[in-house]
PyMOL commands that place a pseudoatom at each C-alpha (Angstrom):
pseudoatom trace, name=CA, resn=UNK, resi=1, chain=A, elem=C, hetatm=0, pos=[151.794, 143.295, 84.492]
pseudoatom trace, name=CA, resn=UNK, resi=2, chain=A, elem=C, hetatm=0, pos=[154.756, 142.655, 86.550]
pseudoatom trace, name=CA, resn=UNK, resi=3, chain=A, elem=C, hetatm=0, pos=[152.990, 143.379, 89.848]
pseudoatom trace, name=CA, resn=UNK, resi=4, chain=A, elem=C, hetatm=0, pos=[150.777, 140.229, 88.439]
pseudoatom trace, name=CA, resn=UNK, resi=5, chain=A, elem=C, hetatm=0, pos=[153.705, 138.189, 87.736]
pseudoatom trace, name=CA, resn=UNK, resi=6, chain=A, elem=C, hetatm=0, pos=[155.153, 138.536, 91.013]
pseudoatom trace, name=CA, resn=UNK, resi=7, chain=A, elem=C, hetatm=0, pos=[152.080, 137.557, 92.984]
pseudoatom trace, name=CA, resn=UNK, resi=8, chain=A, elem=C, hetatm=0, pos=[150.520, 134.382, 90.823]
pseudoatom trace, name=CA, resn=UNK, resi=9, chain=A, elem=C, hetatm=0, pos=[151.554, 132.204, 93.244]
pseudoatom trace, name=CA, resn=UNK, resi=10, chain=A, elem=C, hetatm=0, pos=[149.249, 133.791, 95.968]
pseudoatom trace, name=CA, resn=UNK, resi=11, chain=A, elem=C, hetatm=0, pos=[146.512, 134.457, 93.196]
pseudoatom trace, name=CA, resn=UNK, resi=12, chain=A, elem=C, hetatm=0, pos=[146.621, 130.664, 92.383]
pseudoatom trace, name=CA, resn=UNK, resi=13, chain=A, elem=C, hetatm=0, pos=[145.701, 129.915, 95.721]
pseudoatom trace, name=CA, resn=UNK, resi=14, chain=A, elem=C, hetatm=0, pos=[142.329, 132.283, 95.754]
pseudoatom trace, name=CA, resn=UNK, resi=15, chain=A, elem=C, hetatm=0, pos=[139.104, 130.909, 95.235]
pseudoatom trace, name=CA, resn=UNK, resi=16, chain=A, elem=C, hetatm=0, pos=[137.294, 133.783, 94.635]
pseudoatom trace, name=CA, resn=UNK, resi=17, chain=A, elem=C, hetatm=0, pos=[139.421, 136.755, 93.109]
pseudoatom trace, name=CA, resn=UNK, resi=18, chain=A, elem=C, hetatm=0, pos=[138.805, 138.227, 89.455]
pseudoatom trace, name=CA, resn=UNK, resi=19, chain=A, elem=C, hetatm=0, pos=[141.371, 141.181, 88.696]
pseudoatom trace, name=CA, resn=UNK, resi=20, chain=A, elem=C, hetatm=0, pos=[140.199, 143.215, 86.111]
pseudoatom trace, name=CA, resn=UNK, resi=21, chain=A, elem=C, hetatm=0, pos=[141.939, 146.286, 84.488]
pseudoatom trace, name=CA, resn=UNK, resi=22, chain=A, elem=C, hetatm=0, pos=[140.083, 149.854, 83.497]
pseudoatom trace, name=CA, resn=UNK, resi=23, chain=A, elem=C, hetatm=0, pos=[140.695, 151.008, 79.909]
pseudoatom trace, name=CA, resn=UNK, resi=24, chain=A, elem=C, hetatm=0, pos=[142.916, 154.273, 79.454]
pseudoatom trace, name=CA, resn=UNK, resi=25, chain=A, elem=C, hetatm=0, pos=[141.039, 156.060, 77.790]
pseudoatom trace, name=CA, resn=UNK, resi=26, chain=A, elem=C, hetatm=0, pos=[137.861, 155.615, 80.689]
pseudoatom trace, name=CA, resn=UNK, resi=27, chain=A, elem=C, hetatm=0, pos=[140.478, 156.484, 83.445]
pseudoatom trace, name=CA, resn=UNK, resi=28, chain=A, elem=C, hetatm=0, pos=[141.098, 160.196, 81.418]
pseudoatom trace, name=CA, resn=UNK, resi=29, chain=A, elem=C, hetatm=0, pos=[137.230, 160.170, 81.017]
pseudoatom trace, name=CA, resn=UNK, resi=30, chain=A, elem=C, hetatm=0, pos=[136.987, 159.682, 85.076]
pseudoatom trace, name=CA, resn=UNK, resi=31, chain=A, elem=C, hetatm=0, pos=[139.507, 162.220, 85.947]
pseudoatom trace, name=CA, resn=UNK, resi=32, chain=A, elem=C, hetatm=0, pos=[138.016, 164.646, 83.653]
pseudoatom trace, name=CA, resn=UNK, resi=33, chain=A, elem=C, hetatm=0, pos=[134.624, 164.053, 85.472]
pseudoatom trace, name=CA, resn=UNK, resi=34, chain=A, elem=C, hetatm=0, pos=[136.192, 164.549, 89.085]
pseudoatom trace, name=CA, resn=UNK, resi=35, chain=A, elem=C, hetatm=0, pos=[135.539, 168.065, 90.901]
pseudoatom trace, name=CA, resn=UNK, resi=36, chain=A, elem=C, hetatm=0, pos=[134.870, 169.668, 94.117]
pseudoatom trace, name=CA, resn=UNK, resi=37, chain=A, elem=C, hetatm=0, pos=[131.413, 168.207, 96.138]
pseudoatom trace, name=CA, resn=UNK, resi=38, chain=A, elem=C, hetatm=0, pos=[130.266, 166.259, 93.270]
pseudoatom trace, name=CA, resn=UNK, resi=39, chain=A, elem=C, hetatm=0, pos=[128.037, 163.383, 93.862]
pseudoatom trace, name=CA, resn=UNK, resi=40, chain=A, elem=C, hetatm=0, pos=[128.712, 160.069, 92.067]
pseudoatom trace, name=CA, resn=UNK, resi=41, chain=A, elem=C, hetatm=0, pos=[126.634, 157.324, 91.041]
pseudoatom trace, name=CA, resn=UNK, resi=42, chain=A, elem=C, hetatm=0, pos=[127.879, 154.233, 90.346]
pseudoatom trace, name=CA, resn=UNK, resi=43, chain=A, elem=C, hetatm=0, pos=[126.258, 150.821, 88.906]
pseudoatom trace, name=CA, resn=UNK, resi=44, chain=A, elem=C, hetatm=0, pos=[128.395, 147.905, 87.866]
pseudoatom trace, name=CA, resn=UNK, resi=45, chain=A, elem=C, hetatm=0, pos=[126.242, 145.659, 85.489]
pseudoatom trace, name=CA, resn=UNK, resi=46, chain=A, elem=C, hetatm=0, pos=[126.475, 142.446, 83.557]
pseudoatom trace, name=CA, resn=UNK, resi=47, chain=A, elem=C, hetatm=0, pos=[130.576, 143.206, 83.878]
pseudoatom trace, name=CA, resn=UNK, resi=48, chain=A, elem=C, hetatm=0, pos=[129.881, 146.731, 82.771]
pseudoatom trace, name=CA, resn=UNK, resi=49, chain=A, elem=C, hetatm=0, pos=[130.381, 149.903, 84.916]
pseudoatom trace, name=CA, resn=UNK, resi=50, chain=A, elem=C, hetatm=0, pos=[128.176, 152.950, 84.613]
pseudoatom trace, name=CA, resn=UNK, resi=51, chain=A, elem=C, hetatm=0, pos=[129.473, 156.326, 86.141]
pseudoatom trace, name=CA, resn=UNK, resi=52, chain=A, elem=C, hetatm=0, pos=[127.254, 159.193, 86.558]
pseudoatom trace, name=CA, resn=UNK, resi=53, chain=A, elem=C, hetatm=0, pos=[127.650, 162.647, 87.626]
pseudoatom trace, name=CA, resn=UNK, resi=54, chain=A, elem=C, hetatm=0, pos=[125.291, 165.706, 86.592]
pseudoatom trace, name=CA, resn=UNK, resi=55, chain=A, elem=C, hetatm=0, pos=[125.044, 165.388, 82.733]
pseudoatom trace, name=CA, resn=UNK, resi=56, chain=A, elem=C, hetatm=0, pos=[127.588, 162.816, 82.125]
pseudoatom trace, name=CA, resn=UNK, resi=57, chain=A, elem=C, hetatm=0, pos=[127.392, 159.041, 81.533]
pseudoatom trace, name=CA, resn=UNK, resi=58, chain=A, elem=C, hetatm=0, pos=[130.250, 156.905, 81.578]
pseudoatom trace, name=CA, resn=UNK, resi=59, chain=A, elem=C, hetatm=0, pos=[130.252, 153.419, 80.218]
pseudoatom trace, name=CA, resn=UNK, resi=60, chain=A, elem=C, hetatm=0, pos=[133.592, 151.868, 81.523]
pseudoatom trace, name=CA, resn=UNK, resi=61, chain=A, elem=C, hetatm=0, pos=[134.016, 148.214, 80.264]
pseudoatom trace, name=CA, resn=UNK, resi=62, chain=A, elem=C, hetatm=0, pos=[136.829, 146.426, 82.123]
pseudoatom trace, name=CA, resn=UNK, resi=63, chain=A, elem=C, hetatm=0, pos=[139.329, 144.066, 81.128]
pseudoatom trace, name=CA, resn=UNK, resi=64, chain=A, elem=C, hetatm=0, pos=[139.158, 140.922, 82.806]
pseudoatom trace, name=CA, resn=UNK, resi=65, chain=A, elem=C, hetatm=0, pos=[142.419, 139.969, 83.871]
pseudoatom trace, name=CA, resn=UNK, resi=66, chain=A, elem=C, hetatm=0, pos=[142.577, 137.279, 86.177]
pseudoatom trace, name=CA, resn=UNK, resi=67, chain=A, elem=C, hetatm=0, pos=[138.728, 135.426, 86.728]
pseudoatom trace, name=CA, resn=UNK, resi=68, chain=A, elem=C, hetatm=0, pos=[139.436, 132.290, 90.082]
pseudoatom trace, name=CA, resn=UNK, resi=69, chain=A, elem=C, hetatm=0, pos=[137.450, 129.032, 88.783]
for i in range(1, 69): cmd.bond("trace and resi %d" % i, "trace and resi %d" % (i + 1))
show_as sticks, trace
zoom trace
């Protein structure tokens, strides 16, 4: 939070910025997932992001920090 303190000013002046922030628990889930040559799919959704690697599914739902008008 205080990197986003100490740049509202510049985010105040973008038009088209959203800062979101991943869960904690989804970022263990991720590094769990990672290995050697593995191939990654990702789809980001309606605000939700779906990771997939052989037999596992992640659902990763961010938190919207910072959304420009």
């Amino acid at each position: 939070d205080l990197w986003r303190k100490n740049n509202q000013d510049t985010f105040a002046r973008k038009t088209n910025l959203t800062v979101i922030q991943l869960p904690f628990e989804s970022t263990q889930a991720m590094a769990a997932m990672a290995k050697r040559n593995m191939d990654l799919v990702c789809n980001i959704e309606d605000g939700q992001i779906f990771l997939m690697c052989d037999e596992t599914t992640l659902n990763i739902e961010p938190v919207v920090l910072l959304q420009s008008k």
